[in-house]
C-alpha positions in Angstrom: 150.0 48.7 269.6 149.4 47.7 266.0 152.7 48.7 264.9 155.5 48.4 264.9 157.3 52.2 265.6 160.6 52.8 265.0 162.3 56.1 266.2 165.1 57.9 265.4 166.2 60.1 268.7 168.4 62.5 266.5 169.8 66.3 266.5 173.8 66.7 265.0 174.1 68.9 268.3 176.3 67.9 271.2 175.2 68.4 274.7 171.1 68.6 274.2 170.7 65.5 276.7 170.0 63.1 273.8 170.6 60.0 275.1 169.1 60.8 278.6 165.7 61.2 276.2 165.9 58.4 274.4 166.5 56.2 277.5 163.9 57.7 279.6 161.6 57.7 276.9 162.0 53.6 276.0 161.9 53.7 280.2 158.2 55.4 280.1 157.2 53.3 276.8 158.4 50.2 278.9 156.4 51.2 281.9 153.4 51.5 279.5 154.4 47.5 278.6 155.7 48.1 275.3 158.0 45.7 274.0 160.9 47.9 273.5 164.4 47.5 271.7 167.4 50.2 272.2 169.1 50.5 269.6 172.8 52.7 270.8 174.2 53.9 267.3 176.7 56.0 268.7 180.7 55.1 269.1 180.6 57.0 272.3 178.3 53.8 273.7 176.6 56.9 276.0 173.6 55.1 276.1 175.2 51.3 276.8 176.7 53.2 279.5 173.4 54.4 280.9 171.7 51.5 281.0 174.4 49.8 282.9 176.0 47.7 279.9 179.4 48.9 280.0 180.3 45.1 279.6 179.2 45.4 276.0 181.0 48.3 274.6 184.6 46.3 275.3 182.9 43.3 274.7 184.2 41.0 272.0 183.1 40.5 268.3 180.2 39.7 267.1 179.6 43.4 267.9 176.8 46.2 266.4 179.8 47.1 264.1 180.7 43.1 262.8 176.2 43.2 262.1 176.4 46.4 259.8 179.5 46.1 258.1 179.6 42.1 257.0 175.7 41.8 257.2 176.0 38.0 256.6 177.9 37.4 259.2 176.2 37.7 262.7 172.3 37.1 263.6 170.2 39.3 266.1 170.5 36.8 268.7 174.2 37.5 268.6 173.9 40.8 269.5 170.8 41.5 271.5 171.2 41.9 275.3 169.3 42.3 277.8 168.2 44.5 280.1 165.1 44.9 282.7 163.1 47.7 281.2 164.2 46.5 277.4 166.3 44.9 275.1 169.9 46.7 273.8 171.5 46.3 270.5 174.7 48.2 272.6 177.7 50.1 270.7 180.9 48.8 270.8 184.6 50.2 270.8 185.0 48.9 267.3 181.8 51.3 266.2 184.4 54.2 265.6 185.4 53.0 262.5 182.1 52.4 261.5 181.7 56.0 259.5 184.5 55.1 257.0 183.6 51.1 256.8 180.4 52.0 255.5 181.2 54.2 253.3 182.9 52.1 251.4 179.5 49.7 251.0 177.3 50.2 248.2 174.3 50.0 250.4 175.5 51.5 253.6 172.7 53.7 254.5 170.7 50.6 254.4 172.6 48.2 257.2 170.7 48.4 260.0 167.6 48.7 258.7 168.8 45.3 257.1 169.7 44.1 260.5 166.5 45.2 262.4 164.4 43.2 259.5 165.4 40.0 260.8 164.5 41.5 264.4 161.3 39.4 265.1 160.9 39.5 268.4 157.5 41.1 269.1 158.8 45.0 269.8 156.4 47.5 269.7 159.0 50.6 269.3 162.7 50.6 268.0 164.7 53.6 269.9 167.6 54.3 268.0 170.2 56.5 269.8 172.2 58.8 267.5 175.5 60.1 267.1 175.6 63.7 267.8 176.6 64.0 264.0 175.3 63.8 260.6 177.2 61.1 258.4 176.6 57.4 257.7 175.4 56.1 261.2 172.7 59.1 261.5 172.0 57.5 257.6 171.5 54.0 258.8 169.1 55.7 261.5 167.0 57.9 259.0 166.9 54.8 256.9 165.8 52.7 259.4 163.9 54.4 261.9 162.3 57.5 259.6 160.3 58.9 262.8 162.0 61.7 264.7 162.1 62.5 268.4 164.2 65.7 268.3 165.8 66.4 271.7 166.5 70.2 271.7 167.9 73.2 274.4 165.8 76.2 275.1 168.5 78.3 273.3 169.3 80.3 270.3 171.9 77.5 268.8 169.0 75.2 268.8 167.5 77.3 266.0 170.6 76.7 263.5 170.6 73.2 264.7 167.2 72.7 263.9 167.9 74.2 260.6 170.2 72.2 259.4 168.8 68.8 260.7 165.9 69.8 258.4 167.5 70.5 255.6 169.3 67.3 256.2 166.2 64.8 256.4 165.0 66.8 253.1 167.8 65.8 250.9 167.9 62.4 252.6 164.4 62.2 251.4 164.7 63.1 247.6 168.1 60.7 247.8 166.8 57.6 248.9 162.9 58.0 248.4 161.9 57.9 251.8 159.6 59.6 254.2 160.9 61.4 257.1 158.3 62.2 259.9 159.3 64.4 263.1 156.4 62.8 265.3 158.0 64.6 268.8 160.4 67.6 269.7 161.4 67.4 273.2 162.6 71.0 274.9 165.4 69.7 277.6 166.8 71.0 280.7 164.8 74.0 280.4 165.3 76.4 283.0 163.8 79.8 284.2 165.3 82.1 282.2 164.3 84.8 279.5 166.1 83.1 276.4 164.3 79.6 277.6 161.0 81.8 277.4 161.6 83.4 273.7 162.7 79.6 272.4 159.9 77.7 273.6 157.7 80.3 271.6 159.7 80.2 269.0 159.9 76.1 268.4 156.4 76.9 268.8 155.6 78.7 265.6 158.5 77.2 263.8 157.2 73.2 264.1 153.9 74.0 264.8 152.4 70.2 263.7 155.3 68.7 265.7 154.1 68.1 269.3 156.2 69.8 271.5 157.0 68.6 275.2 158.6 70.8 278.0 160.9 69.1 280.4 162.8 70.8 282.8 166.0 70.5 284.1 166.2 67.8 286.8 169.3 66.0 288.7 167.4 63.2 289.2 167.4 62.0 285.2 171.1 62.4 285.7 171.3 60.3 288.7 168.7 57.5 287.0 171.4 57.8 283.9 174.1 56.8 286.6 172.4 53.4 288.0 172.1 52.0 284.5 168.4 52.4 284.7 165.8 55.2 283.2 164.0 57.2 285.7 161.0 55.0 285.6 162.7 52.3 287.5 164.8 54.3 289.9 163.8 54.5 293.4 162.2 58.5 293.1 159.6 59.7 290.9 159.5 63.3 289.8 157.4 65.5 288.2 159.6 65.3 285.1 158.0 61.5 284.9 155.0 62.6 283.6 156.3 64.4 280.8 158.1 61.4 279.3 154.8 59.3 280.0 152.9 62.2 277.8 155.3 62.0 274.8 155.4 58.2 275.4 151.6 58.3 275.6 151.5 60.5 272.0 153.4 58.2 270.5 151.2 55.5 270.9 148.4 57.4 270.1 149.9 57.7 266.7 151.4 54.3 265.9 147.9 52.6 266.6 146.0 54.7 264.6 147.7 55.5 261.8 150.2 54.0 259.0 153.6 53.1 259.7 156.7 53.7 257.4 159.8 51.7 258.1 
């Protein structure tokens, strides 16, 4: 790597299987020895759950919140835990007042991205986990991490979804002069059917420069999401594997050949 990458796993809707791709892909970057930090920006803590930190989201402050909303009051090293296949920044009970705290900030799109700047630890990719909502968290994301991996269904809602995260990023753009890449979409839980057929042709002509990657509906990322772990070091490889080692693959391809914004 000759870059550092940082991602934004993002789409406002619920239920796409977001935080199983953005754990399974910092799994299959790990695997690949990238120095990886996980970043879980949503209240929820889904993703502190899944990688077994459940510790953390009723942990005590210095927290994720304390970092982004007094930004001179806690250091990385305060936050960062650690887990085998990476490092966590993990959410935190107190996150779900995050949303109106930094609102009230004059530069509260900018925290984390403030935050991971001091971060200088060696990582090769930044996975931040979103809320499944646009507002001021998704902000400090876009902000931060201004490289998309869109998780998305094989259904019709993802088309208005899509919509509207695009019409998002472009006014987040002309607001705070920054660049917004989408560098993967990611079709999840796909399954046989004729609607999953028409969609994937579909995201095909509609983001035709965004490489697309099919992965198919499997228990086992579930079960991998249970242990704590990402599928890459659970006990069972599936086929599903080496999909997430393809977009994990084109993302290196990218981020060591070519200019980085963050």
């Amino acid at each position: 790597m000759a870059r550092l990458a940082r991602l934004c796993v993002t789409n406002q809707k619920g239920g796409v299987g977001k935080t199983t791709v953005a754990i399974t892909l910092a799994g299959a970057l790990s695997q690949r020895n990238r120095n990886v930090l996980f970043v879980d920006l949503d209240p929820q803590g889904n993703g502190t759950e899944g990688l077994g930190l459940t510790d953390a989201y009723d942990a005590a402050p210095p927290t994720l919140f304390d970092a982004l909303v007094d930004d001179s009051s806690v250091s990385f090293d305060e936050l960062v835990w650690h887990h085998d296949e990476m490092d966590v920044l993990p959410s935190n009970i107190d996150m779900t007042a995050a949303e109106a705290s930094l609102l009230q900030l004059d530069d509260g799109e900018r925290r984390l991205a403030k935050l991971l700047d001091t971060a200088d630890y060696g990582y090769d990719y930044v996975i931040v986990d979103c809320p499944p909502h646009l507002g001021m968290l998704t902000d400090n994301a876009l902000y931060a991490a201004p490289n998309l991996v869109i998780p998305a269904l094989a259904e019709s809602t993802s088309k208005r979804s899509l919509e509207l995260l695009f019409d998002y990023t472009r006014a987040f753009e002309m607001e705070h002069d920054v660049q917004i890449d989408a560098k993967s979409l990611v079709v999840n839980r796909i399954e046989n059917t004729g609607e999953a057929t028409e969609m994937l042709e579909w995201f095909e002509e509609a983001v035709p420069d965004v490489p697309t990657f099919e992965v198919r509906k499997r228990v086992a990322l579930q079960r991998a999401f249970s242990s704590g772990r990402s599928i890459f070091a659970a006990d069972e490889e599936i086929d599903m594997c080496e999909r997430f080692r393809a977009v994990a693959a084109s993302l290196d391809e990218e981020f060591s050949t070519t200019e980085m914004t963050v």
